[in-house]
C-alpha positions in Angstrom: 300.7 -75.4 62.7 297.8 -74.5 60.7 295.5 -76.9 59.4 294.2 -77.4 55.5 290.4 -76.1 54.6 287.7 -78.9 55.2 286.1 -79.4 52.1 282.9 -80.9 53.3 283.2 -77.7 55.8 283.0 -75.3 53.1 280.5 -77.5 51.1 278.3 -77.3 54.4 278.7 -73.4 55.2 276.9 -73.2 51.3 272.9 -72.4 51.4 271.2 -74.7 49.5 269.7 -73.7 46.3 266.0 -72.0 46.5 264.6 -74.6 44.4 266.8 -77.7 45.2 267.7 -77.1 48.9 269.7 -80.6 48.7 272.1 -79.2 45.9 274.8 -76.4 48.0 275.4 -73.3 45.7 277.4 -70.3 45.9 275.6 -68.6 43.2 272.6 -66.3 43.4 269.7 -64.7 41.4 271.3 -61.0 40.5 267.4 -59.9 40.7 266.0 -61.2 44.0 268.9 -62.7 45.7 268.0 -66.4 45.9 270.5 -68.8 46.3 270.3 -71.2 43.0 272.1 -73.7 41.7 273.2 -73.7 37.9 270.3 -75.3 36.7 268.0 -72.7 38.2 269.4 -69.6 36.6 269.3 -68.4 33.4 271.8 -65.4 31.9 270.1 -61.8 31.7 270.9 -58.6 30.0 273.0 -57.9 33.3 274.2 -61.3 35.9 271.5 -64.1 36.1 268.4 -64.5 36.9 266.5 -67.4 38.5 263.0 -69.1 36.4 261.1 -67.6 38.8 262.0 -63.9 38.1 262.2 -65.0 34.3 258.9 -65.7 34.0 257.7 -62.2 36.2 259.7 -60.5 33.7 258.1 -61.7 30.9 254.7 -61.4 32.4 255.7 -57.6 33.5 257.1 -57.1 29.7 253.8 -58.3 28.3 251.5 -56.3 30.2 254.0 -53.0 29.8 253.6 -54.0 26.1 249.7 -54.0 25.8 249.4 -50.8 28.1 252.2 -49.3 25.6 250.3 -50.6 22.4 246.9 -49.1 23.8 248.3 -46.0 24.1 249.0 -45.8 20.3 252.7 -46.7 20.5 254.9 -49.4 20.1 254.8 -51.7 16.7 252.3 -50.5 14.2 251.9 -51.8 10.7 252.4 -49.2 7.6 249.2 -47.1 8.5 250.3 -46.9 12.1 248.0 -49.6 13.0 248.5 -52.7 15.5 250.2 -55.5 13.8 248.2 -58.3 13.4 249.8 -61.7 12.5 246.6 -63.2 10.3 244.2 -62.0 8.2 240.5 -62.3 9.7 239.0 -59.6 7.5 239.9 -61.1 3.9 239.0 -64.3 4.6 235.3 -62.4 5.5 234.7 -61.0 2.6 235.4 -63.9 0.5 233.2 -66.0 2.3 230.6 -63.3 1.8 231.1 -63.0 -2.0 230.8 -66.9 -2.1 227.9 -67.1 0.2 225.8 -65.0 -1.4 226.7 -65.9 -4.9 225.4 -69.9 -4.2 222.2 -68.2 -2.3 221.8 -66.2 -5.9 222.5 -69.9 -7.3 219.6 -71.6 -5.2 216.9 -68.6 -6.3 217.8 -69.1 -9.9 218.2 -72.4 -10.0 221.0 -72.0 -12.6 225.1 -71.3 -11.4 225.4 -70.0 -15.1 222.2 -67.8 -15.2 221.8 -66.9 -11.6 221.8 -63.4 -12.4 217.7 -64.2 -12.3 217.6 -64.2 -8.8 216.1 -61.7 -7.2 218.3 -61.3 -4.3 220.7 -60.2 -7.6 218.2 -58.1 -9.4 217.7 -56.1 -6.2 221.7 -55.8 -5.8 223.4 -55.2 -9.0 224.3 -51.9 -9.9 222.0 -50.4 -12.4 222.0 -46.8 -13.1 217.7 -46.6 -13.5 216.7 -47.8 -9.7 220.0 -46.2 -8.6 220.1 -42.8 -10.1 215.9 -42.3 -11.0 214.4 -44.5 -7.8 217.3 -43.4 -5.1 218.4 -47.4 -4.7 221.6 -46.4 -2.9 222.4 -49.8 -1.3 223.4 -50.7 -4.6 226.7 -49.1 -5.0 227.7 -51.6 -2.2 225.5 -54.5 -2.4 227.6 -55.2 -6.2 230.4 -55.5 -4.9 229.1 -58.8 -2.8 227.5 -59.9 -6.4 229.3 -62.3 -9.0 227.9 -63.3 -12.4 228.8 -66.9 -12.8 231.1 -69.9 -11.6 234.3 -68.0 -13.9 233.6 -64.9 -12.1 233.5 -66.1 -8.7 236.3 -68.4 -8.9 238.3 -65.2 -10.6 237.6 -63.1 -8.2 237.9 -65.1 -4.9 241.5 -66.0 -6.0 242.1 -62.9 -6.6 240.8 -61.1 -3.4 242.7 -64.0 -1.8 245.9 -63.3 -3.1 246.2 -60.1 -3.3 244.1 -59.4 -0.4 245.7 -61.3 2.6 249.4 -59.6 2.6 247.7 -56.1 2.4 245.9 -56.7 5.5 248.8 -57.8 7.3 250.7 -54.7 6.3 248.2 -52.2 6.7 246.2 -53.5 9.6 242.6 -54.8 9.7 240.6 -51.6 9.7 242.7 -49.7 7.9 242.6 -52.8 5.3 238.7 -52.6 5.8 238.3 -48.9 5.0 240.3 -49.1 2.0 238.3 -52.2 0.6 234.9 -50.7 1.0 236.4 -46.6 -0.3 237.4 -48.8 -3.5 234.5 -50.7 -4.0 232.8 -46.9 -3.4 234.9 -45.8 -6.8 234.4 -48.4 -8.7 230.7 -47.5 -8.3 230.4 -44.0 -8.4 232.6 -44.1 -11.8 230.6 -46.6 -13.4 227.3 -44.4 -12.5 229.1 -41.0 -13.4 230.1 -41.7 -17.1 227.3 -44.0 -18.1 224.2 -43.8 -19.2 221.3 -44.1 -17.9 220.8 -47.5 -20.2 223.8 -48.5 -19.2 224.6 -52.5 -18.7 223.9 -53.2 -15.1 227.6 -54.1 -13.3 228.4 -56.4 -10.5 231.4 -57.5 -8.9 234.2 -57.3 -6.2 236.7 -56.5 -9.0 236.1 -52.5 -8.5 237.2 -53.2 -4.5 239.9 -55.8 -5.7 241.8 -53.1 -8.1 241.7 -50.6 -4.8 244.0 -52.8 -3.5 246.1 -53.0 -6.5 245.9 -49.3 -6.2 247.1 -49.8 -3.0 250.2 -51.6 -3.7 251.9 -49.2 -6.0 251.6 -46.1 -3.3 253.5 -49.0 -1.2 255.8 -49.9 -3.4 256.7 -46.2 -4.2 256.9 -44.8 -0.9 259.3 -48.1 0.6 260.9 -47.9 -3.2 260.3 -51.6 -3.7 261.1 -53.7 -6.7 258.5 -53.1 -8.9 258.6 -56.1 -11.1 255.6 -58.4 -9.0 253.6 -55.5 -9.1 254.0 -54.5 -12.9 252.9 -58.1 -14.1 249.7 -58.2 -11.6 249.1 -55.1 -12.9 249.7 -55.7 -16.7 247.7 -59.3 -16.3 244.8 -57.3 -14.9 245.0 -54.6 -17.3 245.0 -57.4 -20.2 242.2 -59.0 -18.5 239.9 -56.1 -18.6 240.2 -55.0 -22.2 240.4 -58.3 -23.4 237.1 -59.8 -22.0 234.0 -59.5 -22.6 231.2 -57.6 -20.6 234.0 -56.3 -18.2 233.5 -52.9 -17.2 237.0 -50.7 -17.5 235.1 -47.9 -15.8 234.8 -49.4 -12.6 238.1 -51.1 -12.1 239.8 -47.9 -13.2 237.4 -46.2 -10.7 238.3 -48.8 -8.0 242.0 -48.5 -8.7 241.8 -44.5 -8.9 240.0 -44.5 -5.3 242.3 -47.3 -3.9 245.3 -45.2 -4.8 244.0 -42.1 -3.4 242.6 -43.6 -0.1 246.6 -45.6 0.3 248.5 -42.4 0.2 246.1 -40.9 2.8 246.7 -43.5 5.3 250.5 -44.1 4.5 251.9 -40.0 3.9 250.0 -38.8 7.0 251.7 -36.9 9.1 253.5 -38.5 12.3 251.7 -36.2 14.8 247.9 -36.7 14.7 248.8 -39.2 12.6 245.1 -40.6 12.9 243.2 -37.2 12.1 245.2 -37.1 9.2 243.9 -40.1 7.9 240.5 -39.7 8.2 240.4 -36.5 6.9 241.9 -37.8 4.0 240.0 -40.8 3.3 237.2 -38.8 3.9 237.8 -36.3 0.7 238.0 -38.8 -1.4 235.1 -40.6 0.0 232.9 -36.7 -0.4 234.4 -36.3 -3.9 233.2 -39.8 -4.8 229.8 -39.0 -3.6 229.5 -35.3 -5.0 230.3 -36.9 -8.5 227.3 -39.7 -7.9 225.0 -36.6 -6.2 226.1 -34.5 -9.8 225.3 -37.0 -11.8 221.8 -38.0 -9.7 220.8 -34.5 -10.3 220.8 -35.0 -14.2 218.4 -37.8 -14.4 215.3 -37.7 -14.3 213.3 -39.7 -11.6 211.7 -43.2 -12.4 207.9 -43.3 -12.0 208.6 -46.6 -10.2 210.7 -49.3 -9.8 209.1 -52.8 -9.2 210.1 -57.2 -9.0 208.6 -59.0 -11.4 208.4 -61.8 -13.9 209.9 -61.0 -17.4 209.7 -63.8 -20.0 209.4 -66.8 -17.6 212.7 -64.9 -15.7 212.7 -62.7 -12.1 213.6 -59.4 -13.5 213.8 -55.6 -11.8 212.2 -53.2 -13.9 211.7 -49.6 -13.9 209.2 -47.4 -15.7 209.5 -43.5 -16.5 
């Protein structure tokens, strides 16, 4: 006669789970074997897998990952950068611009009048120390210079706004190349067709157009619905005409070399994709400069440039 199973028998012949050796378990990790109990294993791409060998996975995948992104493949942003989930480089710059615009404030002694201060008479853009005393720092040092609270508040929103998203999608130095190559034409066109009398210029406005620039090569090369872009762009273009002591030549500089500088980066091709890019940032960045070299060879050189004190006011004044 045969007998029925035993179940406390069977229940006995069971290991005990890796984890919880009081709980029996017929089940095992499919990756190294362990007895587990339900709790203890987790459903993979193929059986289950214990916690243990979850969490090795996961620590494999993310060192598999960096090694893979280090390489220069894996997920890459629309210049074939590395992703990056914040902007850092934006908020920078507009921390910069606000910086030095209260240190311009403090030397002046005036938030409506502080372009007095020397630290601003020694930055702003003006074609006579530039073009006639070889003052090169100023094509940059502009762009970090604002003329009053309306100007600063203006152009800090802006650079916010439109600044932030472009990073993101472009990657940081990407982002950072095409901010300073903008700011670049927004100078060299305001020094190129002016006049040596012209009215100095200042302002991050030249850079912040680049990256207007910069939006419309995206938005025609992913084929994007237009319609954001076409009122920031009108609003701008309103802007500029429509105000006073705005300079046309550099935003239209800014937004020239901004446009140029995006479709090098983004229609590169897919094999030395990086080569590509800096070659091509780089003619625009030698056209930009042979224009300013053109035009420096046309003027003729100041006797000297000097700081001094002009009606009670800091002023910069050259002599020829």
């Amino acid at each position: 006669m045969s007998q029925p199973p035993n179940p406390q028998y069977q229940q006995a012949a069971m290991p005990g789970c890796w984890w919880h050796p009081n709980r029996p378990t017929g089940l095992s990790c499919s990756r190294c074997e362990r007895p587990a109990c339900p709790d203890c294993l987790r459903e993979a791409a193929v059986g289950f897998h214990c916690t243990d060998c979850i969490q090795a996975g996961r620590q494999q995948d993310r060192v598999q990952q960096k090694q893979y992104r280090d390489a220069g493949y894996g997920a890459t942003t629309l210049a074939g950068a590395q992703p990056v989930r914040t902007a850092v480089v934006t908020p920078v710059l507009l921390a910069l611009n606000v910086i030095i615009f209260f240190i311009t404030v403090a030397q002046s002694g005036s938030i409506s009048d502080n372009n007095f201060s020397s630290l601003f008479q020694l930055g702003e853009l003006a074609n006579p120390p530039t073009l006639a005393n070889n003052e090169w720092w100023r094509v940059f040092t502009s762009g970090f210079l604002q003329y009053g609270l309306l100007h600063i508040a203006s152009n800090a929103f802006s650079l916010w706004f439109v600044g932030r998203p472009l990073e993101t999608a472009l990657g940081r130095v990407p982002f950072t190349a095409l901010y300073f190559v903008s700011m670049l034409g927004g100078s060299a066109a305001n020094l190129v067709f002016t006049d040596l009398d012209a009215v100095p210029v200042v302002g991050a406005s030249g850079a912040i157009f680049g990256l207007i620039g910069a939006y419309t090569v995206i938005v025609i090369k992913l084929r994007l619905n237009p319609t954001w872009l076409l009122v920031i762009l009108g609003l701008n273009i309103f802007i500029t005409f429509q105000v006073p002591g705005i300079s046309v030549l550099a935003h239209a500089g800014g937004f020239a070399a901004g446009l140029l500088a995006t479709f090098a980066l983004l229609y590169a091709p897919e094999k030395n994709r990086l080569g590509w890019q800096i070659g091509g940032m780089a003619i625009v960045v030698v056209a930009m400069v042979g224009l300013i070299v053109w035009k420096d060879v046309q003027t003729v050189s100041a006797a000297y440039c000097q700081l001094t004190s002009f009606q009670g006011q800091t002023a910069y004044l050259c002599y020829r």
